[in-house]
N, C-alpha and C positions, 0 to 999 in steps of 0.2 A: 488658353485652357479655361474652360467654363468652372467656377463654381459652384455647389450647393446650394440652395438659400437654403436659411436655418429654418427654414419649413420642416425642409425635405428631411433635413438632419433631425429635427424634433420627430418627426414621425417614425426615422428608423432607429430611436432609442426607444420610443414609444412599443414599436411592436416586436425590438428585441428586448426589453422588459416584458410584453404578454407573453413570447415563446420561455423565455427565462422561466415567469411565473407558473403556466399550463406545465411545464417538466417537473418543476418542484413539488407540484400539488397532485402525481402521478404515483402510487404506492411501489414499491420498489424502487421506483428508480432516485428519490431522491429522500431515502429515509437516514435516522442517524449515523450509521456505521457507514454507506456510502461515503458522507459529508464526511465525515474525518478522514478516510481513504486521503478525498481530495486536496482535503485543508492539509494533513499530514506528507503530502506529495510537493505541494505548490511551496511547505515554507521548506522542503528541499532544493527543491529549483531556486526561489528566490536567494536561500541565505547560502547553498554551497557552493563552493567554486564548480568550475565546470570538470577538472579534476575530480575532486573528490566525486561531486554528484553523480558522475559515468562509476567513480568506484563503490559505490555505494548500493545500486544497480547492479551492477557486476558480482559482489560478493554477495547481494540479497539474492540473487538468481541462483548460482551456484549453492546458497545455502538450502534455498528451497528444492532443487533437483535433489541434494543431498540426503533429506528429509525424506523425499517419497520415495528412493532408491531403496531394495530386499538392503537387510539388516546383514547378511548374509556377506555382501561384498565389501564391510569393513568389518568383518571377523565377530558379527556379532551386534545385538543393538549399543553392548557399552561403547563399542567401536564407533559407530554411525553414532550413537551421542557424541563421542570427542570429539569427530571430524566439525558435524554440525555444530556445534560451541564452537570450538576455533575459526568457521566461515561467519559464525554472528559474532565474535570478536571483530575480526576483521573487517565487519561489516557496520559496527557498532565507532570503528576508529574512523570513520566518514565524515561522523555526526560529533565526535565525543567534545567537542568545543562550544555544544548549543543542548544545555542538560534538559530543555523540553524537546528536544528529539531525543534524544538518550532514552527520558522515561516513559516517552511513549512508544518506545520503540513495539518493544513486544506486544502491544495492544495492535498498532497496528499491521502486526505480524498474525496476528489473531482473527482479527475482522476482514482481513484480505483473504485470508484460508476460507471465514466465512463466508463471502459474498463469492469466492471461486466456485463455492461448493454447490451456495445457491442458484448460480446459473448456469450452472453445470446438469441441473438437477436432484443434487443430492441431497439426503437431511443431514445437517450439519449433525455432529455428534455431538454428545455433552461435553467434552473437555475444549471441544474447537474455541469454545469462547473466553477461554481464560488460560489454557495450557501453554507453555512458549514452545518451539519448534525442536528444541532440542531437548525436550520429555517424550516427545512420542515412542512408541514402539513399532516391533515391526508389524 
């Protein structure tokens, strides 16, 4: 089996550093809120078990389905409030051993609503950027 030489390798960190760079320096695609998405993602994968991390996913999905569902089919918005509190409970018990994912939880619960919206199309609303998921109405 042939080797590299460290040429070959210098120059494929070389021009995966320029693709790296050209992506970063592209508006939208690599502005602040993006980058916390990511950062906020990756110290999930790194720091939680594989356990939790699947549960974590699992009850942020379901919390979020919960959210955009009519108000209607948990008797009401008070209703769809509880339900959705009790899925980011359960969603928050993933994390609650690492209190910098804790306290960024709801931010980024916020900036993921907002970048859905933005490439979705939509203009984000005034509360999208600071509201938690389980104030919304219907």
């Amino acid at each position: 089996m042939s080797k590299s030489a460290p040429s070959d390798k210098d120059a494929g960190f070389k021009r995966a550093n320029e693709i790296s760079s050209s992506m970063l320096g592209m508006p939208g695609y690599a502005d602040d809120s993006m980058l916390f998405v990511v950062r906020f993602a990756n110290k999930l994968k790194t720091r939680l078990s594989l356990k939790d991390h699947d549960q974590f996913w699992k009850s942020l999905d379901a919390m979020t389905k919960a959210s955009a569902r009519p108000a209607e089919e948990f008797g009401g918005v008070e209703g769809r409030a509880q339900h959705v509190s009790e899925l980011r409970q359960a969603t928050l018990e993933s994390v609650k051993d690492y209190p910098d994912l804790v306290q960024e939880f709801d931010h980024f619960c916020s900036v993921s609503r907002a970048q859905f919206k933005k490439y979705r199309g939509e203009a984000p609303s005034a509360s999208s950027s600071s509201t938690p998921a389980t104030s919304e109405t219907s």
